[in-house]
MIKOL-882003 format. One line per 10 residues: number of its first residue (from 1); their letters; for each residue x, y, z of N, C-alpha, C. Coordinates in steps of 0.05 Angstrom, whole numbers. Example, Ala and Ser with C-alpha at 12.3 -4.5 7.8 and 13.67 -1.06 7.14 Angstrom:
1	as	264:-114:156:246:-90:156:264:-66:156 ~ 257:-45:142:273:-21:143:258:1:157
! end
This chain:
1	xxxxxxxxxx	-426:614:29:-431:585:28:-422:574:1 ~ -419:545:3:-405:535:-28:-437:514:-36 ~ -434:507:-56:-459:495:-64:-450:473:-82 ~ -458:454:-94:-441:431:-112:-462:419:-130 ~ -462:428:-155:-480:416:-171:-476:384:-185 ~ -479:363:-182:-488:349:-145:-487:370:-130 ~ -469:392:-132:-468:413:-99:-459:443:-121 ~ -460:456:-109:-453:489:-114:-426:495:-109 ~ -411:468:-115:-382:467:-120:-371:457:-144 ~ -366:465:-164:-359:462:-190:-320:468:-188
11	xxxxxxxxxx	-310:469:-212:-284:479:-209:-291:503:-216 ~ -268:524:-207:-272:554:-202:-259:564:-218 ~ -246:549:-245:-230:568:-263:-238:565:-294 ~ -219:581:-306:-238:580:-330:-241:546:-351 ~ -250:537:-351:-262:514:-360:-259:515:-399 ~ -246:500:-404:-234:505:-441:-257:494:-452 ~ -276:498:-478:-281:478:-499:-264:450:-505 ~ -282:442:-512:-261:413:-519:-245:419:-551 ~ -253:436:-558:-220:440:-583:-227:477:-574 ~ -233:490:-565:-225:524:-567:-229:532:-531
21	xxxxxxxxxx	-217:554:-538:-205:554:-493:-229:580:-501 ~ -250:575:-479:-274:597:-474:-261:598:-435 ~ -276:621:-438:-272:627:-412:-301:632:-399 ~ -303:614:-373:-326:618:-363:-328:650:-341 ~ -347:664:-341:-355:689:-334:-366:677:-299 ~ -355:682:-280:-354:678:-260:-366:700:-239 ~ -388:698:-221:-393:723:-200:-412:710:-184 ~ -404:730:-158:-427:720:-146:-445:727:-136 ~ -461:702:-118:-491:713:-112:-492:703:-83 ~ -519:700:-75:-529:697:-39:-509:676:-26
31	xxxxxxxxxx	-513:654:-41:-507:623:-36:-479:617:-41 ~ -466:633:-52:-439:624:-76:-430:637:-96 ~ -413:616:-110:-408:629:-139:-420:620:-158 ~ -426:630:-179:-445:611:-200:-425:617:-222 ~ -424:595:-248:-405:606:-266:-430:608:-296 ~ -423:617:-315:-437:613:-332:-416:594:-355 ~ -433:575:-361:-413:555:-377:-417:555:-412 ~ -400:557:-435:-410:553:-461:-419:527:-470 ~ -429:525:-488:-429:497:-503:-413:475:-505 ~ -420:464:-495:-389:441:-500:-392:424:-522
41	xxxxxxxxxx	-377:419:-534:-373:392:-554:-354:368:-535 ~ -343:374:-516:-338:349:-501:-354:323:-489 ~ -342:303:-495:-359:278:-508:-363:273:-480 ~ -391:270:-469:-394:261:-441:-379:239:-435 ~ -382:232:-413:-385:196:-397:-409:183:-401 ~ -423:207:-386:-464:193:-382:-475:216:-385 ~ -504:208:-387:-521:235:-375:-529:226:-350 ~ -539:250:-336:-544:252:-305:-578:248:-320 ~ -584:226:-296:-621:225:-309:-633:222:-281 ~ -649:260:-279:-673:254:-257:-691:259:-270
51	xxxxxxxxxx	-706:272:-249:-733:278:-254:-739:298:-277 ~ -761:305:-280:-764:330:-312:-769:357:-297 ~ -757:374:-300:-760:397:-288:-728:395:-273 ~ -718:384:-270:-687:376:-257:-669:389:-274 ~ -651:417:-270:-635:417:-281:-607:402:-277 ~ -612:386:-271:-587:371:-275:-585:349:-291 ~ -608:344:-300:-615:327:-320:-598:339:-349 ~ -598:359:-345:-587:379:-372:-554:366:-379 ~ -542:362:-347:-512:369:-351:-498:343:-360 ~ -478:339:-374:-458:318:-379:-428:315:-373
61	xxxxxxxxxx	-421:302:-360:-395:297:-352:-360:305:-371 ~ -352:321:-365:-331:324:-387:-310:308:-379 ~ -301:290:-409:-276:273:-398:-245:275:-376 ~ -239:276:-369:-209:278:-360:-187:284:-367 ~ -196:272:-391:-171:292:-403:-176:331:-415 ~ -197:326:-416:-216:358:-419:-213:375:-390 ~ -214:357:-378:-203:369:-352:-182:379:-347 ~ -153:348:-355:-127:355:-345:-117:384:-367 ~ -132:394:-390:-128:417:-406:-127:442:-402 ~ -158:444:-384:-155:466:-362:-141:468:-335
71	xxxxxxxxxx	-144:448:-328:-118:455:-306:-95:453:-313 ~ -76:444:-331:-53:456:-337:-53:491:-344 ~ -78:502:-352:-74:535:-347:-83:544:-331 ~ -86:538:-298:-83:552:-273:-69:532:-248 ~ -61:512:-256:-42:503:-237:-15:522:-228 ~ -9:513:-210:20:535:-201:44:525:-210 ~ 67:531:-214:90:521:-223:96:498:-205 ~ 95:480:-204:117:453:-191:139:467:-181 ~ 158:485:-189:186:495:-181:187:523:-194 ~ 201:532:-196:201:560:-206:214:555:-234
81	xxxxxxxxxx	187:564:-250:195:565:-285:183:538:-301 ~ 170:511:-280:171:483:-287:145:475:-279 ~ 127:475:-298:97:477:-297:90:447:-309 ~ 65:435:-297:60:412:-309:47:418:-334 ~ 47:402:-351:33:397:-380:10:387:-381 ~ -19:382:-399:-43:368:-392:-36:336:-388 ~ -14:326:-398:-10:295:-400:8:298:-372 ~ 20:308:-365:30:295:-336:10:301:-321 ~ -14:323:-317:-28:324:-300:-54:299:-303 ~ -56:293:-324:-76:269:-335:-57:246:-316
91	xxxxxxxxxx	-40:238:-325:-30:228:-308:-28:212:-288 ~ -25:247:-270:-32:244:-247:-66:245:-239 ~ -81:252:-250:-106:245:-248:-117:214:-241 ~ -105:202:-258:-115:174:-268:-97:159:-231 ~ -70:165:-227:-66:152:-211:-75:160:-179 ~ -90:188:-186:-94:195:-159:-131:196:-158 ~ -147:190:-181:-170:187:-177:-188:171:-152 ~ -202:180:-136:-213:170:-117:-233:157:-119 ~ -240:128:-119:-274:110:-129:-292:128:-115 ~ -291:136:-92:-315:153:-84:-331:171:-92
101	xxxxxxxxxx	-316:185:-120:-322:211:-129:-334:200:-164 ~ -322:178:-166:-336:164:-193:-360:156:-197 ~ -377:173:-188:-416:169:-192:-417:186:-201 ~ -435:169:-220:-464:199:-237:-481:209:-216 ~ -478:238:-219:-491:263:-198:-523:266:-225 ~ -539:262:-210:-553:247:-183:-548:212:-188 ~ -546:207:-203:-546:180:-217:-574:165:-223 ~ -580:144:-224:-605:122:-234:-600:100:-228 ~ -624:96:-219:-651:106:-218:-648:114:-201 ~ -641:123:-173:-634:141:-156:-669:140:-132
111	xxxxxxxxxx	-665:144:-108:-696:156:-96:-689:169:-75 ~ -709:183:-65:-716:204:-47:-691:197:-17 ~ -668:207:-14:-657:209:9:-666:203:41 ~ -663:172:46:-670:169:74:-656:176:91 ~ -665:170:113:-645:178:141:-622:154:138 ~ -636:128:126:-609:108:133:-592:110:102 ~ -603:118:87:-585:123:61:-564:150:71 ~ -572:167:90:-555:188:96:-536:176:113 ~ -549:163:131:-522:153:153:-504:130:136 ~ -509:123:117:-497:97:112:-468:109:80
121	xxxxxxxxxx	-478:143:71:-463:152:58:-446:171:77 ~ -447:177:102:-424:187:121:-422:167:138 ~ -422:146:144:-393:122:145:-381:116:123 ~ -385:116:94:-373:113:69:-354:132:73 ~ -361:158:72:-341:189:73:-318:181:100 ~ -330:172:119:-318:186:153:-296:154:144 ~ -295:140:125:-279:110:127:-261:130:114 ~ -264:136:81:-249:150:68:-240:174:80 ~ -242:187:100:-226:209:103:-206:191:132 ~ -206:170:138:-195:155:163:-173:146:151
131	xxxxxxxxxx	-181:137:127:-157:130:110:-139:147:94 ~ -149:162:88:-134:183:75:-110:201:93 ~ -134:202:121:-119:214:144:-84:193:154 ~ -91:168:155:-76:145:162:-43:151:144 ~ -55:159:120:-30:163:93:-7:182:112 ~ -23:207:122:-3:227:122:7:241:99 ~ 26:253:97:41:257:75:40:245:39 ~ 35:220:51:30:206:17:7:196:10 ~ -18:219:28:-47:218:17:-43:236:-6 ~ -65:224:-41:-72:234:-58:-87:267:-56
141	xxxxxxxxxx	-107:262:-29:-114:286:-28:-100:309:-17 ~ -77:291:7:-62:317:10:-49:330:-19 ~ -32:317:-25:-15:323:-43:-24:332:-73 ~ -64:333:-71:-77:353:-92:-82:377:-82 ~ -75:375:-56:-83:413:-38:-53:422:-41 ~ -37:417:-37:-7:413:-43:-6:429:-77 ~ -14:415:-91:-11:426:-120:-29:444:-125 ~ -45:437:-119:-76:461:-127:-61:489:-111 ~ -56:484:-92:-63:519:-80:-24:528:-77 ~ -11:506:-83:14:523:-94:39:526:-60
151	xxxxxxxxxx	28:521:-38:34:528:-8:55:508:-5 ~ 78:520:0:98:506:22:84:490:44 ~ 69:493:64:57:484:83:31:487:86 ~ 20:468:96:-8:473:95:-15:445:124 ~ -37:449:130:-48:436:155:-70:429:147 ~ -83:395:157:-104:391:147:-122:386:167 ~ -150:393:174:-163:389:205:-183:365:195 ~ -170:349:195:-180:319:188:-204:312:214 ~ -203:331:238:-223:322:259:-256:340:248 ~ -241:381:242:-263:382:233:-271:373:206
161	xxxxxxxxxx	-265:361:189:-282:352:167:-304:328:174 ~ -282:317:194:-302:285:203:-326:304:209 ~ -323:316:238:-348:327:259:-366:338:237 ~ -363:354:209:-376:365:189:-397:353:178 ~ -387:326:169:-396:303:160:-411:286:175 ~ -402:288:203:-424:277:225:-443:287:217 ~ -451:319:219:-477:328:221:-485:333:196 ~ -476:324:182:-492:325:149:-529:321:152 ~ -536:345:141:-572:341:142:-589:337:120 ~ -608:327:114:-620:328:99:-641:350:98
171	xxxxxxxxxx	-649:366:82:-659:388:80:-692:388:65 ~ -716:375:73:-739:364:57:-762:382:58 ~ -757:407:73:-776:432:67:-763:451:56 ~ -739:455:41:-728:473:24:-730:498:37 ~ -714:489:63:-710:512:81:-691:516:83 ~ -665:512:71:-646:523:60:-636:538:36 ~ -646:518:17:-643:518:-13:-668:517:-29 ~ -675:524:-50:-700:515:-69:-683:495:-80 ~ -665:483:-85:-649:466:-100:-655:457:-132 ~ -665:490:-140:-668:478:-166:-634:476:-186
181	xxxxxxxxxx	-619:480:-164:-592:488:-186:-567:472:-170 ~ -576:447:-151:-552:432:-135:-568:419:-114 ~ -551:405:-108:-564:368:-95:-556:373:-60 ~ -528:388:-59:-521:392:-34:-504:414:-37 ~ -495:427:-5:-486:453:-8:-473:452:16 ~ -450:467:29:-432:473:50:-450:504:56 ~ -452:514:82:-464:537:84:-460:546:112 ~ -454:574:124:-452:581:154:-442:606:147 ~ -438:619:175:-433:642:183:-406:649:173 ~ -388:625:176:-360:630:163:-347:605:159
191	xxxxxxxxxx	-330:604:144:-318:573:143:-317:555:167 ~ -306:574:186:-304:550:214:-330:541:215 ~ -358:551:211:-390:549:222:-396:537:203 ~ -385:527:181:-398:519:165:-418:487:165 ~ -438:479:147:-448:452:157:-452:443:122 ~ -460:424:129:-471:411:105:-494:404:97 ~ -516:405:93:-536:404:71:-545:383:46 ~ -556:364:50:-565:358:27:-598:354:17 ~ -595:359:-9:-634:362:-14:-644:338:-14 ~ -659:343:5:-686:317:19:-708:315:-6
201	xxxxxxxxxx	-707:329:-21:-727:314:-47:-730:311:-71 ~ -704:309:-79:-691:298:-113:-687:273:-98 ~ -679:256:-135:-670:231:-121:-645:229:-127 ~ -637:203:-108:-596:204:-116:-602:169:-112 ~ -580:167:-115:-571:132:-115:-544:136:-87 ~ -547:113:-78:-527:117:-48:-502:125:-62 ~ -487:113:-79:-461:126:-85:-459:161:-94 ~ -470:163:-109:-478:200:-106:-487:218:-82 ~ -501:211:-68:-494:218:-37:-473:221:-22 ~ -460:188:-24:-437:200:-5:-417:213:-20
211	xxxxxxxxxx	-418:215:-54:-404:229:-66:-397:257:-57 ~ -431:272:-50:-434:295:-50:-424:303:-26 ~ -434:283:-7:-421:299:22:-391:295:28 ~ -380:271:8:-347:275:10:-344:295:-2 ~ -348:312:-24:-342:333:-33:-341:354:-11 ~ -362:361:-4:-372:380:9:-357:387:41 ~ -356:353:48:-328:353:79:-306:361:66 ~ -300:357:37:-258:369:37:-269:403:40 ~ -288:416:36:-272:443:31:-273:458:62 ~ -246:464:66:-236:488:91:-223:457:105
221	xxxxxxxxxx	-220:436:104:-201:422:106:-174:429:102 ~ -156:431:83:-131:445:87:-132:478:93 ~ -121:486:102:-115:509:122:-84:511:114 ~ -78:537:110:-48:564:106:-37:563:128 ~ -16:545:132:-2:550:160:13:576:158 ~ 10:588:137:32:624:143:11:638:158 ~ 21:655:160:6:685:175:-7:690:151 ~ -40:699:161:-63:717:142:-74:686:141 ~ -106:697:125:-129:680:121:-121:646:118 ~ -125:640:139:-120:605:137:-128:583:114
231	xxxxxxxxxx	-153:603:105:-170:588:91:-160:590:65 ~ -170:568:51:-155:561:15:-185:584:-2 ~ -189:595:-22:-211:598:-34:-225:572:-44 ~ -250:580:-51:-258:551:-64:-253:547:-89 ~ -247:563:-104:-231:556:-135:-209:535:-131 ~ -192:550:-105:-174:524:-101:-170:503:-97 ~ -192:500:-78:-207:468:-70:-213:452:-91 ~ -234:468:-99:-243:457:-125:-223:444:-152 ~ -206:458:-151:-180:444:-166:-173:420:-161 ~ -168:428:-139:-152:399:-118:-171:372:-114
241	xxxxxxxxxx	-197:374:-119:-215:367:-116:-217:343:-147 ~ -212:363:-161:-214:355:-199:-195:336:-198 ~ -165:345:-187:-136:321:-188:-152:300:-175 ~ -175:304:-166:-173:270:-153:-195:260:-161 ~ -216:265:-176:-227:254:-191:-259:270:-189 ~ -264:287:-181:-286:300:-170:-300:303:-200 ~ -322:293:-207:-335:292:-238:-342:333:-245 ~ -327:339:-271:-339:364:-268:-356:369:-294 ~ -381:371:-288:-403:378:-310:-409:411:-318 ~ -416:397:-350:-424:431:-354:-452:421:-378
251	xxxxxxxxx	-468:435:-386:-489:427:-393:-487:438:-423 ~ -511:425:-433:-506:417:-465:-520:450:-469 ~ -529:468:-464:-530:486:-467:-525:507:-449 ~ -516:535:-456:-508:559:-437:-532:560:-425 ~ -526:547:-400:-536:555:-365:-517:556:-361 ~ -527:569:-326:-514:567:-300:-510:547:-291 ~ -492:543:-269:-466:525:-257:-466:531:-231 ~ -469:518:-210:-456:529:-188:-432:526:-179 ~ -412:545:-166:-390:547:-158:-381:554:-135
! end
């Protein structure tokens, strides 16, 4: 299962200091991957403000360009030998950023997840993936699965992400998750089975909701049209995810991360 703190989906590669390149220690466990993250001196956006006892209260947003730094060292070559730089991938960040993904996870003042705050953040998601779908070829998100995972061809099941997102649940007896370490989570038997999840008793603000479950509908969305495993990893997603604006936090002290 993937998880995203908002969800237990973080980016999956090594993540730099904002002036020295650390490498995050990555493995996993029941739910996922968890990473362990260093100290950052990268100057947030905001702080995430819930409740006390909330680790997510801990974490702070790293700028974009802190971002486009690390992914210039695991992006794939553009052509053979002709690799993007952090300023063309900044860039491209800025012009391919998605408003949907620009909320503070959980945000403020945020409250307890209703049934109509759920249904009303998957029509937000199920519009944005209608449109994105509409692009074709010169959708932002295709063309970050495109760069992220490096593939000549790739296929996107734009029906199952909708149907995913249909059944998005809220989860309020922590019979999925204890959620002391993510807001929402992707989880099943195997990617095709997978569902979505979000915790029924932190609070969020409507735009961090449907943040989380748009996150959570892209992954196993693009699909390997070659022969062998169809599926992208989630490091890769998660990349592709970052080119378009997906906020990625790491907390003002060494904790865990989910991945």
């Amino acid at each position: 299962s993937s998880c995203r703190f908002g969800s237990k989906s973080q980016i999956g590669y090594h993540m730099p200091h904002a002036c020295q390149r650390h490498q995050a220690a990555v493995r996993r466990r029941v739910h996922g991957k968890r990473k362990e993250v260093p100290r950052s001196t990268a100057s947030p956006r905001r702080r995430n403000v819930s409740d006390k006892g909330d680790v997510t209260g801990l974490a702070v947003r790293l700028e974009d360009w802190h971002v486009a730094e690390a992914l210039a060292q695991v992006l794939p070559p553009v052509r053979p030998s002709i690799s993007l730089n952090a300023s063309e991938i900044f860039e491209l960040m800025c012009r391919w950023a998605k408003p949907i993904f620009k909320a503070g996870i959980p945000g403020a003042p945020g409250r307890i997840p209703s049934k109509a705050m759920l249904q009303a953040a998957k029509r937000t998601v199920l519009r944005f993936f209608t449109q994105e779908r509409a692009l074709g070829e010169s959708s932002e998100v295709v063309r970050a699965f495109y760069l992220a995972s490096g593939e000549q061809l790739l296929r996107f099941d734009w029906d199952f992400a909708a149907e995913k997102v249909s059944r998005a649940r809220l989860d309020r007896r922590n019979s999925i998750d204890s959620w002391q370490e993510c807001l929402a989570m992707t989880s099943g038997e195997s990617n095709a089975l997978s569902e979505i999840y979000v915790c029924g008793t932190r609070r969020l603000t409507q735009r961090a909701l449907a943040s989380l479950i748009c996150h959570e509908g892209l992954h196993n969305l693009a699909r390997r049209a070659r022969p062998g495993n169809p599926f992208l990893s989630e490091e890769l997603e998660h990349v592709a995810m970052a080119l378009i604006g997906d906020p990625q936090l790491v907390h003002e002290t060494k904790v865990s991360l989910c991945s």
